[in-house]
VEXVEX-670811 format. One record per residue (C-alpha): residue in one letter; y, x, z. Coordinates in steps of 0.1 Angstrom, whole numbers. Layout:
N
(site A; (Y; X; Z))
...
END
This chain:
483
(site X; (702; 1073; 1067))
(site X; (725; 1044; 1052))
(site X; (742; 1049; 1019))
(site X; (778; 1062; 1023))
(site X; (801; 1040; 1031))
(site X; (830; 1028; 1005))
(site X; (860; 1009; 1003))
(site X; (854; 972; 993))
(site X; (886; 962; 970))
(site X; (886; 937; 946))
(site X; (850; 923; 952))
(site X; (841; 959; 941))
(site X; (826; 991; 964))
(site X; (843; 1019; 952))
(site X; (853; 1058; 965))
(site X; (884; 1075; 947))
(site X; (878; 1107; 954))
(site X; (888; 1106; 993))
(site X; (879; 1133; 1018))
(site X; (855; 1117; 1038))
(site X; (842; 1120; 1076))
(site X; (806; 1119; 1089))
(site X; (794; 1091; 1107))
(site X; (766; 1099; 1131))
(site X; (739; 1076; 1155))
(site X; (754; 1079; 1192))
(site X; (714; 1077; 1203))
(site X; (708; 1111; 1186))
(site X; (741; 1125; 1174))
(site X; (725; 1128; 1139))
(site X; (745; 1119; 1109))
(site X; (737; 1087; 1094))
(site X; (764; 1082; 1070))
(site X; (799; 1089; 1050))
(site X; (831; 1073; 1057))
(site X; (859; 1077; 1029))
(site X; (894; 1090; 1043))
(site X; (916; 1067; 1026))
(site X; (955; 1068; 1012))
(site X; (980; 1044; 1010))
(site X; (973; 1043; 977))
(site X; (941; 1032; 982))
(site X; (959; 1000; 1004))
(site X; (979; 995; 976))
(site X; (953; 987; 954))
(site X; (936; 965; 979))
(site X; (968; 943; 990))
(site X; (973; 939; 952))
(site X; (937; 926; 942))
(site X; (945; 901; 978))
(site X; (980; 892; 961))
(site X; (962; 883; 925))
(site X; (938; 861; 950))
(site X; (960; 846; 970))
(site X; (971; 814; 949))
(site X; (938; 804; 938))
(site X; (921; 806; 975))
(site X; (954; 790; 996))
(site X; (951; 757; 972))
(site X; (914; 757; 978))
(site X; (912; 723; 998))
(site X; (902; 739; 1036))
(site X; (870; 715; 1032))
(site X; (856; 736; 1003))
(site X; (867; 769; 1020))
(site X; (848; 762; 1050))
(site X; (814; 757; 1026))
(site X; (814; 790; 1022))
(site X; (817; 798; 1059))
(site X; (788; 774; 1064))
(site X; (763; 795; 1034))
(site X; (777; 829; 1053))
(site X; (766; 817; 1089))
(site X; (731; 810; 1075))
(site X; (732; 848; 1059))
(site X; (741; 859; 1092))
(site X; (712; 840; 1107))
(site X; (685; 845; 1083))
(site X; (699; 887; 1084))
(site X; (699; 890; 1119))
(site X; (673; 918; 1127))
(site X; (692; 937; 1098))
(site X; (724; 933; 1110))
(site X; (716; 940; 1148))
(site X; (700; 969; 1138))
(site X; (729; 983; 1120))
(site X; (748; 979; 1148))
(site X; (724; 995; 1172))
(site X; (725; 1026; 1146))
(site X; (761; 1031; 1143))
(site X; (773; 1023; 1176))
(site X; (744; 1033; 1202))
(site X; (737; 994; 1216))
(site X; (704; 989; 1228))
(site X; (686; 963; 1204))
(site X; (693; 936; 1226))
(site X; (730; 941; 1230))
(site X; (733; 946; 1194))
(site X; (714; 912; 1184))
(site X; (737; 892; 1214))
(site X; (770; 904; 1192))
(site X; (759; 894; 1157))
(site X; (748; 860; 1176))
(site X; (788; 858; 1186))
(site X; (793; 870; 1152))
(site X; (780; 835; 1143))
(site X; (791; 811; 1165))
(site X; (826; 831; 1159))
(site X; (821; 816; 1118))
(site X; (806; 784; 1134))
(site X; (842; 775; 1152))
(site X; (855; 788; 1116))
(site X; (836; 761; 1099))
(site X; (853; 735; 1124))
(site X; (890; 742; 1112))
(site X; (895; 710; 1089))
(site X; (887; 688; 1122))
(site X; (917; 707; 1138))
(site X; (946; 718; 1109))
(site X; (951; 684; 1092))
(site X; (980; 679; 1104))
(site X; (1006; 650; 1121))
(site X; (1026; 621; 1101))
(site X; (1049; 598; 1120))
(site X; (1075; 576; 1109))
(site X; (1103; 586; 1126))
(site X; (1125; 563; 1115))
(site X; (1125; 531; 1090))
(site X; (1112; 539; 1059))
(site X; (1115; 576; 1067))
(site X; (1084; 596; 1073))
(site X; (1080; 635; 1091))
(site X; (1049; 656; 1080))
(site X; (1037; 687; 1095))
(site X; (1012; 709; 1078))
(site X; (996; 743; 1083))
(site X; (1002; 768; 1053))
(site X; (987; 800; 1048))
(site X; (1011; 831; 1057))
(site X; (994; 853; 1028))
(site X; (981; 889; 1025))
(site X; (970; 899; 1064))
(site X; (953; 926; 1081))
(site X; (930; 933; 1107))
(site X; (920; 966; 1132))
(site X; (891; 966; 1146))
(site X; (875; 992; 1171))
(site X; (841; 1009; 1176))
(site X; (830; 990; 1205))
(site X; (817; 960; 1187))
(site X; (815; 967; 1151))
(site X; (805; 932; 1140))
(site X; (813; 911; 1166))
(site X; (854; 918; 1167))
(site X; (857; 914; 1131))
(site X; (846; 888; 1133))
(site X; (872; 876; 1153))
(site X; (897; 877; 1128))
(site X; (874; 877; 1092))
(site X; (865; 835; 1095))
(site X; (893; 818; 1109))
(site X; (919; 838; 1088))
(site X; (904; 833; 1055))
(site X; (891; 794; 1065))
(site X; (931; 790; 1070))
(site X; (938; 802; 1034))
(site X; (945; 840; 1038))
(site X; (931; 868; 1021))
(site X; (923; 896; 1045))
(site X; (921; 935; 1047))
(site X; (898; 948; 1073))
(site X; (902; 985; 1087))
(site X; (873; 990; 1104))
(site X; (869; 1017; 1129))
(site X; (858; 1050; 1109))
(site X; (831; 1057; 1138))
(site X; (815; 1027; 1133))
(site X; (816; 1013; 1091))
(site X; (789; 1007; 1080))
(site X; (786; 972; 1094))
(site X; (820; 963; 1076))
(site X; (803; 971; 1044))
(site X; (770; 948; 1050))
(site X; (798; 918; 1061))
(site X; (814; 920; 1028))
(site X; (779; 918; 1008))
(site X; (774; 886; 1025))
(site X; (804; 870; 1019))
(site X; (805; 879; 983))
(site X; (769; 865; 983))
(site X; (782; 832; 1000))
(site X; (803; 828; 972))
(site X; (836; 843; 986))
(site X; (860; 849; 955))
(site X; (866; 883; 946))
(site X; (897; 899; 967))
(site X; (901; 875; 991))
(site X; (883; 897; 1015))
(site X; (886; 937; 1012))
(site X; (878; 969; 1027))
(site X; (901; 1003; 1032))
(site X; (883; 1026; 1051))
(site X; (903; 1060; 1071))
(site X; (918; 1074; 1101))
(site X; (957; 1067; 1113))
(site X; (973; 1069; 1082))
(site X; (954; 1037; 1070))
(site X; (967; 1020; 1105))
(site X; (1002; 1031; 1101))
(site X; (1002; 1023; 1062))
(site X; (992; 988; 1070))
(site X; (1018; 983; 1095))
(site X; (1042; 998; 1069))
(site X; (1035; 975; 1037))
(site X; (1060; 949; 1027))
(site X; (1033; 929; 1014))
(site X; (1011; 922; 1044))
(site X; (1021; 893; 1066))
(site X; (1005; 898; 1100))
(site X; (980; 922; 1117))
(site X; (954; 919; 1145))
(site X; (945; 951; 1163))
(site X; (919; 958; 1190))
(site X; (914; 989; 1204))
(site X; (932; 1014; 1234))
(site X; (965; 998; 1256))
(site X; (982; 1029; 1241))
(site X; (978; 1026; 1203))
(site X; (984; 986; 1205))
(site X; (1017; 994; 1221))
(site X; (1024; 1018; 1187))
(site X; (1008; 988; 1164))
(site X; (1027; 962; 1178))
(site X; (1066; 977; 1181))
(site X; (1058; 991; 1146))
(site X; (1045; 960; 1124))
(site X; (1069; 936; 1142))
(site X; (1098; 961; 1133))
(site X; (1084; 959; 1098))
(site X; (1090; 920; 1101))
(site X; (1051; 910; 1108))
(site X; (1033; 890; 1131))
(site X; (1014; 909; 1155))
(site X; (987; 906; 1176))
(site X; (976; 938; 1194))
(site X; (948; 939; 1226))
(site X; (947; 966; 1244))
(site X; (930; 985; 1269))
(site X; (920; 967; 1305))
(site X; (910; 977; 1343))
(site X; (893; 941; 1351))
(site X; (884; 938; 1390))
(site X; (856; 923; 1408))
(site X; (865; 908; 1440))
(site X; (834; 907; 1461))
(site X; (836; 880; 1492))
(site X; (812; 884; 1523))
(site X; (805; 850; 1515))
(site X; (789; 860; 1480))
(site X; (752; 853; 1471))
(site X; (739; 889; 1479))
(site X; (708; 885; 1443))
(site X; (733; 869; 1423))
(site X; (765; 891; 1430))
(site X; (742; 920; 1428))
(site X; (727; 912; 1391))
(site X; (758; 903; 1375))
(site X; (781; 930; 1388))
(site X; (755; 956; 1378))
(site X; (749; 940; 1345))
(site X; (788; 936; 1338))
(site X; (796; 968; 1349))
(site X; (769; 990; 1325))
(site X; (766; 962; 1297))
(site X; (772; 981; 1261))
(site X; (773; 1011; 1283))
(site X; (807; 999; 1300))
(site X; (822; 996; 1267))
(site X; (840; 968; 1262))
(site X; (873; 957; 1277))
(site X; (856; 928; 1300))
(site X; (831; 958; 1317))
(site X; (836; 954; 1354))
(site X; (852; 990; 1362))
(site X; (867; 984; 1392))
(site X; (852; 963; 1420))
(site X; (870; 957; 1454))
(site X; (847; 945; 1488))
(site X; (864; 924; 1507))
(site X; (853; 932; 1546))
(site X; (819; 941; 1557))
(site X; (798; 936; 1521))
(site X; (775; 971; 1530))
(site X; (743; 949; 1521))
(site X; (757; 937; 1487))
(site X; (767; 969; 1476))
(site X; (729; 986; 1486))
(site X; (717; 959; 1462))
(site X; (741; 963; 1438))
(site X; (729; 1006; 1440))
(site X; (695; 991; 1435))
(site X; (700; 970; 1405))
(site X; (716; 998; 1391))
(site X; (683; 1022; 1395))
(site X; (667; 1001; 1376))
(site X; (688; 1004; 1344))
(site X; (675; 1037; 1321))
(site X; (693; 1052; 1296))
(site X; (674; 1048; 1266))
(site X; (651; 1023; 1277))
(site X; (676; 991; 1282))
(site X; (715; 1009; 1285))
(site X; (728; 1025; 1252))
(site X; (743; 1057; 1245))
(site X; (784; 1060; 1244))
(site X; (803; 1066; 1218))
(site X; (806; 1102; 1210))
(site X; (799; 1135; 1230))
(site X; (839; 1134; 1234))
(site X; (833; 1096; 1253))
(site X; (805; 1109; 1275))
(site X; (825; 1145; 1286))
(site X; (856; 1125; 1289))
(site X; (836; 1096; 1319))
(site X; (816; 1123; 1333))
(site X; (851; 1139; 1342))
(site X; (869; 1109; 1358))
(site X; (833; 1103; 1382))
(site X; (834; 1146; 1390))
(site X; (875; 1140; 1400))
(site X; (872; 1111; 1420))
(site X; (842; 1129; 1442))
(site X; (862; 1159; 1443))
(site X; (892; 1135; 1456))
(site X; (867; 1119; 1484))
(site X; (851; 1094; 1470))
(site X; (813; 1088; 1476))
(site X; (791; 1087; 1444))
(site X; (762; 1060; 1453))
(site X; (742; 1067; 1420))
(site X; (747; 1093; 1395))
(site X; (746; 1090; 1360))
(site X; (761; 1128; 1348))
(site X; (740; 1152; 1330))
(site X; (717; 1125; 1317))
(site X; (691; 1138; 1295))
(site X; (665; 1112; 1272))
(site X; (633; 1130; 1264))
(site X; (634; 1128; 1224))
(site X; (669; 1122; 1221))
(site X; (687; 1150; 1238))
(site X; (713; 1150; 1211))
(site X; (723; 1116; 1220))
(site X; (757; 1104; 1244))
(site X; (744; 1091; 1274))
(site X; (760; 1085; 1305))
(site X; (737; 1070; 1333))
(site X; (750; 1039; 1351))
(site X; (772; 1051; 1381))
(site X; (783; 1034; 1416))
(site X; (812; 1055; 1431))
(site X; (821; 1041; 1465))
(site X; (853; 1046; 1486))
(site X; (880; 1051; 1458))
(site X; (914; 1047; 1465))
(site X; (935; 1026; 1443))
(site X; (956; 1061; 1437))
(site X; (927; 1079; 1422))
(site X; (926; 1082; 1381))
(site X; (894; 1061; 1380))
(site X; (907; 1035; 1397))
(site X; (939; 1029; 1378))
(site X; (925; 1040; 1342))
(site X; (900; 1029; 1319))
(site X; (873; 1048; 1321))
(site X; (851; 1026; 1292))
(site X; (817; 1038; 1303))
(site X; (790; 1022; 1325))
(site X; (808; 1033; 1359))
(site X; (815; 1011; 1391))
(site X; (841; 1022; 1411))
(site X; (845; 1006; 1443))
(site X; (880; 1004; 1463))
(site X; (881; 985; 1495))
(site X; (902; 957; 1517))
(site X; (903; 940; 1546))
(site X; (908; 906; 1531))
(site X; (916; 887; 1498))
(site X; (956; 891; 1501))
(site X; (949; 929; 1498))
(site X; (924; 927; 1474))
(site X; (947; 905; 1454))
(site X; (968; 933; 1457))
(site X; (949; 958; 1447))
(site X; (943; 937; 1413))
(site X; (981; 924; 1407))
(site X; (987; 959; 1409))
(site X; (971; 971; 1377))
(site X; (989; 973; 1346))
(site X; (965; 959; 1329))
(site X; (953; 918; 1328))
(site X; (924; 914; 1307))
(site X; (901; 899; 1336))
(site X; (892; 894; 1370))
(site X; (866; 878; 1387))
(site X; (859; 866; 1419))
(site X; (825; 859; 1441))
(site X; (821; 839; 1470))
(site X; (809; 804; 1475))
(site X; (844; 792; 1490))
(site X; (861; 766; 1469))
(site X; (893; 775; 1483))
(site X; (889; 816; 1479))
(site X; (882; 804; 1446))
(site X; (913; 789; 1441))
(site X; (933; 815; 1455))
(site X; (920; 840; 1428))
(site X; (923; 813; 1400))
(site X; (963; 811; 1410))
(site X; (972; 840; 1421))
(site X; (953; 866; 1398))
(site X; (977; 884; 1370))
(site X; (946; 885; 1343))
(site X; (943; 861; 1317))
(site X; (906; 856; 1319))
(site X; (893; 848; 1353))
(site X; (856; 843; 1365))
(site X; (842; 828; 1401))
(site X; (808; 841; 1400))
(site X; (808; 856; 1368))
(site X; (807; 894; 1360))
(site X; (825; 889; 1322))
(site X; (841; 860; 1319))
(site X; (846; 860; 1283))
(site X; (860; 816; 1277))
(site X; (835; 803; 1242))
(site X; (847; 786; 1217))
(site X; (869; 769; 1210))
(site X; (883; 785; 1241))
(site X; (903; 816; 1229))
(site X; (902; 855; 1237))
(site X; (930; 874; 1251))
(site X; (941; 887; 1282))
(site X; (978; 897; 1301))
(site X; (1005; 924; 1308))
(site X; (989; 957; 1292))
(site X; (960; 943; 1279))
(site X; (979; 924; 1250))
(site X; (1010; 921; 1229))
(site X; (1020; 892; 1209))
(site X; (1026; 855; 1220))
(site X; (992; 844; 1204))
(site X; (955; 849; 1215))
(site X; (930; 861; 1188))
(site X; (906; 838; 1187))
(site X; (898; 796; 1194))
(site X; (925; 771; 1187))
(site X; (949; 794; 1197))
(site X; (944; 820; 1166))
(site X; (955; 790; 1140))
(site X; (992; 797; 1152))
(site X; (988; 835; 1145))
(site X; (972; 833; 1112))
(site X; (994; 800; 1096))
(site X; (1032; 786; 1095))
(site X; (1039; 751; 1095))
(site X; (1058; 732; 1070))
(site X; (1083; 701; 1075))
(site X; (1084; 678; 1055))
(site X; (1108; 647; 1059))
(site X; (1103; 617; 1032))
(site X; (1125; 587; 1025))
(site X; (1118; 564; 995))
(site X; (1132; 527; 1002))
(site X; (1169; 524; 995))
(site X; (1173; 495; 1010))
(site X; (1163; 510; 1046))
(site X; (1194; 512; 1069))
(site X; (1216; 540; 1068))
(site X; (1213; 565; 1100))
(site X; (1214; 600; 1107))
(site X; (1181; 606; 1091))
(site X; (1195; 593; 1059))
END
């Protein structure tokens, strides 16, 4: 059991009386903690103690900012085992999964700490004696959304690079997965981050839909389903914010005859049942491209060897597991050949726990629900073409564009998929093509809304505005336009 989880407002825990929601272990379905319900009042009070911190932390040169970025990232590091197994607790990761996100969680506040090599800014003397500055200023109070799938890792996301720029955040974690969040503020109060420059309000939809409400908040991330980031983004940008919202995604692996048989093999299994298929880079959807029979036996036998329990993690919730379980028992029902079966999986000891086997369903057709959907579970479903322009598609088609990858060892198929792909994230021989830093995150078409990407250079524009500044002193310059 961890302590119940509380709102973090002001540099203070605290619960105000909210109704408050269990949050259990996926790997045993046993409760582990509380979770407050929250109120708008309790946002109010959180967007006020950011406002009273604002002023202070935005004229904090970014150089000393950063130092605290730098102490935090040690925390992280020293913390690690802690922190990964927190992770594992709340959100059913196997140990190894869990430890692999807090390590992103710290090269994520690594690329933080880099900001003053990137934000100083441009002066050019535009004309004689008259000088143009351009400098990156801090929007305010801002928010962020985050979702159960990666309860440290997608904070941090947002958390570092928002508050190295000069903001002061609120952070609404998911209120399946908390009590991470809390453990995150801990640190950074123990790094030395001021009081309300970082804060907590825990809760359900009302705490989403208050926070795209409030007059005082400036811009909010989100991460989480295609269908609630449509409903975050139209309503914080009619409410005058800056929005970034990812959705949902259906990313495609394009398997070439040409493809190493071991490698392709390895990395389709490993990105199709990774977290247990939760996360919006899983491999859901594979299409073989002419006669690839040999690949995908190997691909069946890599994924034989991955046991629930032993080295894949549970799923979310009992609701998660019933809800994949049914798009693998429609698509059989529809004709499609299930390879390897991961429904009804029981692990001895923890037969309260969510788990879903890993799953190869061959012969889908790209009309069938669990090709078109996302199914966010550790289930391959495999569609097949003639030749790349069909398989090409097959993936243009999706509404989605978070990723797609592509295996062969032809330069020029390559290509073709590079070009002609509508994903914003594209691999060639690589299952989850997720860019590093200070390459940025963030796919196409359903899979985001906004104009910037969420983390990497790219997240500077979402999180500051620039300021203009045009300086003339010398009277005696000549007169133009400028003057």
């Amino acid at each position: 059991m961890y302590q119940e989880v509380k709102n973090y407002i002001g540099g203070q825990f605290s619960r105000n009386g909210q109704s408050s929601m269990d949050v259990l272990n996926p790997q045993t379905g046993k409760v582990i903690s509380t979770v407050p319900m929250s109120t708008a009042k309790d946002l109010d009070m959180a967007v006020e103690a950011a406002k009273q911190a604002f002023p202070a932390w935005s004229s904090t040169p970014i150089k000393e900012r950063v130092q605290i970025f730098y102490r935090y990232k040690a925390l992280m590091e020293k913390n690690i085992q802690e922190l990964s197994q927190m992770v594992a607790d709340e959100n059913g990761k196997t140990l190894d999964e869990a430890r692999a996100e807090v390590e992103k969680s710290i090269e994520l506040t690594e690329f933080a700490c880099s900001l003053p090599q990137m934000v100083y800014g441009e002066i050019l003397e535009v004309s004689r004696g008259v000088e143009c500055r351009v400098e990156h200023k801090a929007l305010g109070v801002v928010a962020s959304i985050a979702p159960f799938n990666f309860p440290h890792m997608v904070p941090h996301w947002t958390i570092p690079n928002a508050i190295a720029l000069g903001n002061c955040m609120i952070l609404k974690p998911s209120e399946q997965v908390p009590i991470s969040s809390n453990r995150i503020a801990e640190m950074l109060k123990e790094a030395g981050l001021p009081d309300g420059v970082f804060n907590i309000v825990n809760g359900d939809r009302a705490i989403v839909e208050a926070i795209c409400d409030h007059p005082e908040i400036q811009a909010v991330s989100f991460v989480g389903s295609t269908k609630v980031a449509k409903i975050v983004y139209q309503r914080a940008t009619s409410n005058l914010k800056r929005c970034t919202a990812l959705g949902g995604a259906k990313n495609h692996l394009m398997v070439m005859p040409d493809a190493h048989p071991d490698m392709t093999a390895s990395n389709v299994t490993a990105s199709m049942s990774g977290c247990a298929g939760q996360r919006c880079m899983a491999a859901s959807a594979m299409v073989a491209v002419g006669s690839i029979d040999p690949i995908i036996s190997k691909i069946c036998d890599e994924a034989r060897k991955i046991i629930p329990g032993k080295n894949l993690g549970s799923v979310i919730s009992l609701e998660a597991k019933q809800r994949i379980e049914r798009y693998i028992t429609e698509a059989e029902n529809a004709g499609a050949k299930v390879l390897v079966d991961g429904r009804n999986w029981k692990v001895e000891g923890f037969e309260g726990g969510f788990y879903v086997g890993p799953t190869v369903i061959d012969f889908v057709t790209p009309d069938m629900a669990i090709a078109k959907e996302e199914v966010f579970g550790p289930v391959l479903a495999i569609m097949r073409a003639k030749d790349l322009d069909e398989a090409l598609a097959i993936e243009n088609s999706s509404e989605y564009g978070n990723a797609a990858s592509v295996f062969t060892q032809s330069g020029g198929v390559a290509r073709q998929v590079m070009e002609r792909a509508s994903a914003g994230m594209i691999g060639v021989n690589i299952g989850v093509p997720v860019p590093r830093e200070p390459f940025s995150f963030g796919g196409w078409n359903e899979s985001k809304f906004g104009v910037n990407d969420i983390t990497g250079k790219s997240s500077i524009e979402l999180w500051t505005k620039l300021k203009k500044t045009s300086v003339k002193w010398n009277p005696e310059g000549k007169t133009n336009w400028m003057s």
